[in-house]
C-alpha positions as CSV (number, residue, x, y, z in Angstrom):
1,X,26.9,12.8,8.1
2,X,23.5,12.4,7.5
3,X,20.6,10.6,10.2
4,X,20.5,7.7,7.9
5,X,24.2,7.3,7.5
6,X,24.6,7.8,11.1
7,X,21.7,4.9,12.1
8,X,23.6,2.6,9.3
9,X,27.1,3.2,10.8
10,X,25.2,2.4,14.6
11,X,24.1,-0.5,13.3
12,X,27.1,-2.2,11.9
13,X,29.0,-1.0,15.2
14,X,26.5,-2.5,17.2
15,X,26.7,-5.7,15.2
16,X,30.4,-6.2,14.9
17,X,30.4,-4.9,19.4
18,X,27.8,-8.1,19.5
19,X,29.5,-10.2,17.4
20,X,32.9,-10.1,19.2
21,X,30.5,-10.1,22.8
22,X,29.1,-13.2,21.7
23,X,32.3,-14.9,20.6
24,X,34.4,-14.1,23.9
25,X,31.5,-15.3,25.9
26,X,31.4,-18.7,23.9
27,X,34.9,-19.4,24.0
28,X,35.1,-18.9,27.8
29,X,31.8,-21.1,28.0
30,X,33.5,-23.2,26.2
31,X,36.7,-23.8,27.6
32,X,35.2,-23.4,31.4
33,X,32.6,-26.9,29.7
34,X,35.9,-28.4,28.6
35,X,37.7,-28.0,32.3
36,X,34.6,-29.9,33.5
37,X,34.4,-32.2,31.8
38,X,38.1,-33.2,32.0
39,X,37.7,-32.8,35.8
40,X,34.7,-35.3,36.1
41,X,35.9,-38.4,34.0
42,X,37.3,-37.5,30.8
43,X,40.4,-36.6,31.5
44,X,42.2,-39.6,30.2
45,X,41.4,-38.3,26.6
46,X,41.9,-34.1,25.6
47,X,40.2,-34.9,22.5
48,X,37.7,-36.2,24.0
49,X,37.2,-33.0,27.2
50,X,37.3,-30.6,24.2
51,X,35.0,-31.9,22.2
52,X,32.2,-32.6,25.3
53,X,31.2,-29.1,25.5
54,X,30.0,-29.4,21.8
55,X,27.4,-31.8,22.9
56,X,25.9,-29.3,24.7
57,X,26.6,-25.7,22.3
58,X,25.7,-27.2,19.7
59,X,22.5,-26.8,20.6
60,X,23.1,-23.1,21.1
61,X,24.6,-22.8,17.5
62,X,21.8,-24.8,15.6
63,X,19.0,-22.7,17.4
64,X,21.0,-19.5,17.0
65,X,20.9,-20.3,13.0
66,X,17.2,-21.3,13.0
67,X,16.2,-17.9,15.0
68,X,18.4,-16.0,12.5
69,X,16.3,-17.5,9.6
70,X,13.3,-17.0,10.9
71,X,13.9,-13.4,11.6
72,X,14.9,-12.7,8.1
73,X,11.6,-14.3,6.8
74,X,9.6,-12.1,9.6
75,X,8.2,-15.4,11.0
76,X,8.7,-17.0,14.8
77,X,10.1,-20.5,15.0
78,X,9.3,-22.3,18.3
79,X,11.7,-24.8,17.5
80,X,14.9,-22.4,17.0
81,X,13.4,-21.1,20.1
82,X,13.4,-23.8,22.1
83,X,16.9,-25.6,21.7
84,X,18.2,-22.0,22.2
85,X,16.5,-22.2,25.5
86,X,17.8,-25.6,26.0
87,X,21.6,-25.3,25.0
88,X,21.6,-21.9,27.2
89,X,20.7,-22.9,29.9
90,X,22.0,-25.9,30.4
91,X,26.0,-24.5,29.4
92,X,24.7,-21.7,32.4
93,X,23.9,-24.8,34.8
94,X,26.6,-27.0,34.0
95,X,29.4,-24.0,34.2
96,X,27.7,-22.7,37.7
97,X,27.8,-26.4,38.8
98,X,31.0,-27.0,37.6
99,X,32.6,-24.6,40.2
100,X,31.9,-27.4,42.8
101,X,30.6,-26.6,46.2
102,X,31.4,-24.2,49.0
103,X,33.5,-21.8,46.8
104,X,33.1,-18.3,47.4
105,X,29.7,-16.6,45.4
106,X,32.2,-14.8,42.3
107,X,33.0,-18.0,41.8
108,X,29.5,-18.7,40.4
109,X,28.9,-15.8,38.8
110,X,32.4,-15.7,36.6
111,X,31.0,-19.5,35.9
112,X,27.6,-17.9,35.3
113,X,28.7,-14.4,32.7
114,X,29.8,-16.0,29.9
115,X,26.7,-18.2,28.5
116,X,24.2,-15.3,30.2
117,X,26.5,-12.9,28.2
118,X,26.2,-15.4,24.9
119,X,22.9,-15.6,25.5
120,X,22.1,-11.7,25.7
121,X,24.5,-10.4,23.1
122,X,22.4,-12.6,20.4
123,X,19.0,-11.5,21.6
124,X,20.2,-8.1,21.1
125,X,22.0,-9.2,17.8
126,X,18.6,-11.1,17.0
127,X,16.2,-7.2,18.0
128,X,18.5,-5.5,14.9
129,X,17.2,-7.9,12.7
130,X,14.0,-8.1,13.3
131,X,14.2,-4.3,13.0
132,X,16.1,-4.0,9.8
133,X,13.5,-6.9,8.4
134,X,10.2,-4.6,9.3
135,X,11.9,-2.1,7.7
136,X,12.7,-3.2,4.4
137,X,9.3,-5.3,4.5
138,X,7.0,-4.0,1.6
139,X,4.0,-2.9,2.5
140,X,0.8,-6.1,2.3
141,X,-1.4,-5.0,-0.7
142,X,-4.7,-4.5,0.0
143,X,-6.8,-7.3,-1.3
144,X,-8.7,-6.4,-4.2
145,X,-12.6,-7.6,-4.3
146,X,-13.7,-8.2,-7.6
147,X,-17.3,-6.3,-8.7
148,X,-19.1,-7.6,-10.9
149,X,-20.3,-4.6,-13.5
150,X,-24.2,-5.0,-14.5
151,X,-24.8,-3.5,-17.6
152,X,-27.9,-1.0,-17.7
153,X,-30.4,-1.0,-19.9
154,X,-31.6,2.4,-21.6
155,X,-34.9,2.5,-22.9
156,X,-35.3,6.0,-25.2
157,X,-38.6,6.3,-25.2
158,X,-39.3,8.6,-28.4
159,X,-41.7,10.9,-28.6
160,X,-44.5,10.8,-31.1
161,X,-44.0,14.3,-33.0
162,X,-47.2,15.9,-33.3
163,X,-49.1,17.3,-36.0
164,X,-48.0,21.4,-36.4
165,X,-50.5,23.5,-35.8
166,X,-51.1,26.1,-38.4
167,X,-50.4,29.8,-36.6
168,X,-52.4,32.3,-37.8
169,X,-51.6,35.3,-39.6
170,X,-49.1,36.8,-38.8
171,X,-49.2,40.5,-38.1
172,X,-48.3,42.8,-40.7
173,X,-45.0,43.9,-39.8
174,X,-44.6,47.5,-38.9
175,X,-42.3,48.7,-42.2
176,X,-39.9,51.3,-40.7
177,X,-37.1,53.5,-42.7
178,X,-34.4,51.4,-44.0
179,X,-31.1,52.4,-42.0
180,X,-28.1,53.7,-44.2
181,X,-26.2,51.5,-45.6
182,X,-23.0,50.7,-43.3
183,X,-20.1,48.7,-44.5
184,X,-20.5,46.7,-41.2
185,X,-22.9,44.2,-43.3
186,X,-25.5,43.8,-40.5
187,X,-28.3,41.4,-40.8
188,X,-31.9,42.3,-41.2
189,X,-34.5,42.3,-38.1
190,X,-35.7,38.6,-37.4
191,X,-39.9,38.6,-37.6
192,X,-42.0,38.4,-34.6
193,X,-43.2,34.7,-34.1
194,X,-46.4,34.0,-32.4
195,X,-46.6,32.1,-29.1
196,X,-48.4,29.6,-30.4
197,X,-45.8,28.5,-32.9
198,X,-42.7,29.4,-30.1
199,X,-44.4,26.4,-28.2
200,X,-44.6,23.9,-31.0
201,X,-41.1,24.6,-32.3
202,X,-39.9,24.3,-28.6
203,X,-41.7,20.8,-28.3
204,X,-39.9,19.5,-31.5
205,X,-36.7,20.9,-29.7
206,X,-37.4,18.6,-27.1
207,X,-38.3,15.5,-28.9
208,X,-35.1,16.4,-30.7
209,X,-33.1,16.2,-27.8
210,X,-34.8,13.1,-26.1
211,X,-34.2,11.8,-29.5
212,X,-30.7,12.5,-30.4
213,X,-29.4,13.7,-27.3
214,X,-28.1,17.1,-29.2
215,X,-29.6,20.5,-29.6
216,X,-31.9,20.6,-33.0
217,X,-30.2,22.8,-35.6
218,X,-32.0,26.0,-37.4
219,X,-31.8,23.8,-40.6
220,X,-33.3,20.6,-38.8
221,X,-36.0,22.9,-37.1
222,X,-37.2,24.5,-40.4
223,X,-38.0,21.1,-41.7
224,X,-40.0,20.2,-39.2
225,X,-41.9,23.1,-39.1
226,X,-41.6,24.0,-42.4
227,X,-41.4,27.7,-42.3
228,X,-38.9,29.9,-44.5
229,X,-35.6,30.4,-43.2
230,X,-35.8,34.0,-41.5
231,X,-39.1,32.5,-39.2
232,X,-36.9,29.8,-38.6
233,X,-33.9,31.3,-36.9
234,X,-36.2,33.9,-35.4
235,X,-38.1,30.7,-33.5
236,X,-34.0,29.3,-33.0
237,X,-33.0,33.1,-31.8
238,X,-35.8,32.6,-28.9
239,X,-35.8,28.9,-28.2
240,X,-31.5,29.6,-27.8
């Protein structure tokens, strides 16, 4: 058996144990209200003994019923509360007083253990449910607080592109021996760029970026510059 078979199986012995308490101590209650009242001026009329008693349990019953709804809904009820109160103590009164005077003391308390016993039995009837309730309670969600969303505004501020300067000559470049041909199809040596030119190019890079937010292409970047296409991937080669 499992813990939460076990705790289920507790709990339904526990209920049926209270159940049957609370029954046996009503019915004693009961009767014991019934004997005193026939003894003290309605004993002409049975109907009329048995059905005293009611006057006063009733009381017991109705508040027993409101405490049991407000313990499924989780809530307190002063009301239910208080004629509970009311209708329990006065059937323990009116059974301890109906045992008359100068009798021996276990003559009050057999008068006295049924209603306490009623009266116990539900409060402990009355702590399962409450328990079972805060246990099958979902959780309170958490109160969501609406933000209010402020749209930004972006201002792309775009740079001015400025006028290319003209490099200067370009250094003859040093001719060595073609390599043998290889099948591997490799591509010639990119030129050397001057410094001067680097900088520019890498300027329009920027502006490019500021711009478009992407990296400018070799084809973008030789049309801005306008240099042939081998100085313009060797100024993408270093600017990468």
């Amino acid at each position: 058996m499992t813990k939460p078979e076990a705790e289920r199986t507790a709990v339904i012995v526990a209920g049926v144990v209270i159940v049957v308490l609370t029954a046996a101590a009503f019915w004693l209650s009961y009767a014991h209200l019934a004997d005193v009242a026939r003894n003290n001026g309605l004993g002409i009329s049975t109907a009329r003994h048995w059905a005293w008693p009611a006057t006063l349990d009733l009381f017991i019953i109705a508040g027993e019923v409101l405490m049991f709804l407000a313990a499924l809904r989780n809530k307190v009820d002063p009301w239910a509360i208080g004629l509970t109160s009311a209708g329990s103590l006065g059937s323990i009164g009116l059974n301890v007083a109906g045992v008359g005077t100068g009798q021996p003391v276990l003559h009050y308390v057999v008068a006295a253990v049924p209603p306490s016993a009623a009266l116990l039995a539900f409060g402990a009837l009355m702590r399962q449910v409450h328990g079972l309730v805060a246990r099958t309670a979902p959780a309170p969600e958490p109160e969501s607080v609406p933000v209010e969303e402020t749209a930004e505004q972006i201002t792309v501020e775009r740079i001015p592109n400025p006028e290319p300067e003209l490099p200067g000559p370009a250094p003859e470049p040093v001719t060595e021996p073609a390599p043998a041909a290889s099948t591997s199809g490799l591509r010639p040596a990119l030129p050397a760029v001057p410094s001067a030119l680097v900088d520019h190019a890498r300027k329009v890079a920027d502006a490019h970026r500021t711009a478009t937010g992407a990296d400018i292409d070799a084809a973008t970047l030789r049309a801005r510059l306008g240099v042939p296409p081998i100085l313009a991937d060797a100024i993408a080669a270093q600017l990468a």
